[in-house]
C-alpha positions in Angstrom: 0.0 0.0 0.0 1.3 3.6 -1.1 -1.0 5.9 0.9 0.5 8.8 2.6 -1.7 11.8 4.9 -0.3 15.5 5.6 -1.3 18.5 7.4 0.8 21.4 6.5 0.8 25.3 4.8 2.1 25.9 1.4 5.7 27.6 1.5 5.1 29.3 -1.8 2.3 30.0 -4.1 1.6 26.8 -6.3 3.8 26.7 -9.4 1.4 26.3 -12.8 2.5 24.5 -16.1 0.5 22.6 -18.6 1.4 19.1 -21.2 3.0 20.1 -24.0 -0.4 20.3 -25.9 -2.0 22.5 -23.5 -4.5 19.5 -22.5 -4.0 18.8 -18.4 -3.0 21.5 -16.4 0.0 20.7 -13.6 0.6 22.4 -10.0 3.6 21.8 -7.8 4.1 23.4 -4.8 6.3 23.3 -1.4 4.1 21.6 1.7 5.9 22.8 5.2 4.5 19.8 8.2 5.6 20.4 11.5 7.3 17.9 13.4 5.4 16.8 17.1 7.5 18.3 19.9 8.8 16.0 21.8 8.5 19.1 25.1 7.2 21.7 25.1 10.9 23.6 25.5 11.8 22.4 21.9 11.9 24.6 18.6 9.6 23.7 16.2 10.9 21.5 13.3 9.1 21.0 10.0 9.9 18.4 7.0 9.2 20.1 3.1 7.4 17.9 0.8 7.3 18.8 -3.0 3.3 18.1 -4.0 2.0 17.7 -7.2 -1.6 17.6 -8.4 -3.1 17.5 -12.2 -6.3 18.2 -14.4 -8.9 20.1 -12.3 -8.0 19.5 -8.7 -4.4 21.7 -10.2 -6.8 24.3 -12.0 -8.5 24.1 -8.0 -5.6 24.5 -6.1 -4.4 27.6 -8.5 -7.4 29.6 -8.0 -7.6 29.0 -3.8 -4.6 28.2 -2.8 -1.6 30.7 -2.2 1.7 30.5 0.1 0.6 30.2 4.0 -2.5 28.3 3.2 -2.8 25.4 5.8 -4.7 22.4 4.0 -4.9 18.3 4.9 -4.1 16.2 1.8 -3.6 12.1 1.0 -2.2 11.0 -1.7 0.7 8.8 -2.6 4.4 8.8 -2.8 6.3 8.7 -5.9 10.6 8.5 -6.7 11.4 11.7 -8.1 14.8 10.1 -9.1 17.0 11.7 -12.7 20.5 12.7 -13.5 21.2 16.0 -13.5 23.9 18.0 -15.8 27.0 17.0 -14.4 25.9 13.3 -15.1 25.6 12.9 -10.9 22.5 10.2 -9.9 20.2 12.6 -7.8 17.3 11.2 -5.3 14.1 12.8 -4.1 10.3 12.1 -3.8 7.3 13.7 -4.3 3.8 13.7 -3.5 1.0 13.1 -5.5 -2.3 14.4 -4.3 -5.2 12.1 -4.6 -7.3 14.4 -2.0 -7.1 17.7 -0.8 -8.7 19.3 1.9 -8.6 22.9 3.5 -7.5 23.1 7.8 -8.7 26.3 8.5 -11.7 28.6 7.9 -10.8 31.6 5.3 -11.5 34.1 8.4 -8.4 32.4 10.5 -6.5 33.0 7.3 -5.5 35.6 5.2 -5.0 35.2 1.0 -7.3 32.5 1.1 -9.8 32.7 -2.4 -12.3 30.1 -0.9 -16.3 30.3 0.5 -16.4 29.7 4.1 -18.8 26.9 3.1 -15.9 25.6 1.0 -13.1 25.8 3.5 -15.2 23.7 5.5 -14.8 20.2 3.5 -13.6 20.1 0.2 -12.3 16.9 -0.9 -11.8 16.6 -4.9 -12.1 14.1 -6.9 -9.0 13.2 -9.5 -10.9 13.8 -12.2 -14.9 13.8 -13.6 -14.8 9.9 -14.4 -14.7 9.7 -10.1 -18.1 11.4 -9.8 -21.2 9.4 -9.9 -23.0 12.5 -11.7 -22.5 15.5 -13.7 
């Protein structure tokens, strides 16, 4: 099973790109998750996890979603592995949304785009064939 759950705020605003024939839209962005303390004298830590979503849940996040936006997202974990110019082997992941969710109301957070009604509960699907209706 590949099934990974976050809770974190975006470091930047989402990054947008599109295929080469302009047909699925892409985001990436930067998702900051604190670590648990382990008492209450320690310094927050937090772990940075490159996220990438496609179709319309990337159209969604580009319209709502902006640097310091705290959401909850599942999705799954994928190697993010190439060669880079100097011919060196370089190793990363990334995270591919399957869900995403909003973790606070858009009063409790500025630069948010979304309804209060939608920053209640907004899970969206990967792509129309998900939904039972139109």
């Amino acid at each position: 099973m590949n099934k990974v759950i976050l809770m974190g705020r975006l470091t930047r605003d989402p990054e947008m790109r599109y295929a080469n024939d302009n047909s699925m839209a892409i985001a990436k962005f930067s998702l900051a998750v604190e670590r648990r303390k382990k008492s209450a004298k320690d310094s927050v830590t937090a772990d940075f996890f490159n996220c990438t979503a496609f179709g319309k849940q990337a159209e969604f996040i580009e319209k709502h979603l902006s640097q310091g936006t705290k959401i909850l997202l599942s999705g799954r974990v994928q190697n993010d592995n190439y060669t880079n110019k100097e011919g060196q082997k370089v190793y990363g992941v990334q995270i591919l949304i399957e869900e995403l969710e909003f973790a606070e109301s858009k009063k409790s957070t500025e630069g948010m785009h979304a309804t209060n009604e939608e920053a209640e509960s907004i899970t969206i699907p990967e792509d129309d064939y998900d939904l039972p209706f139109k």
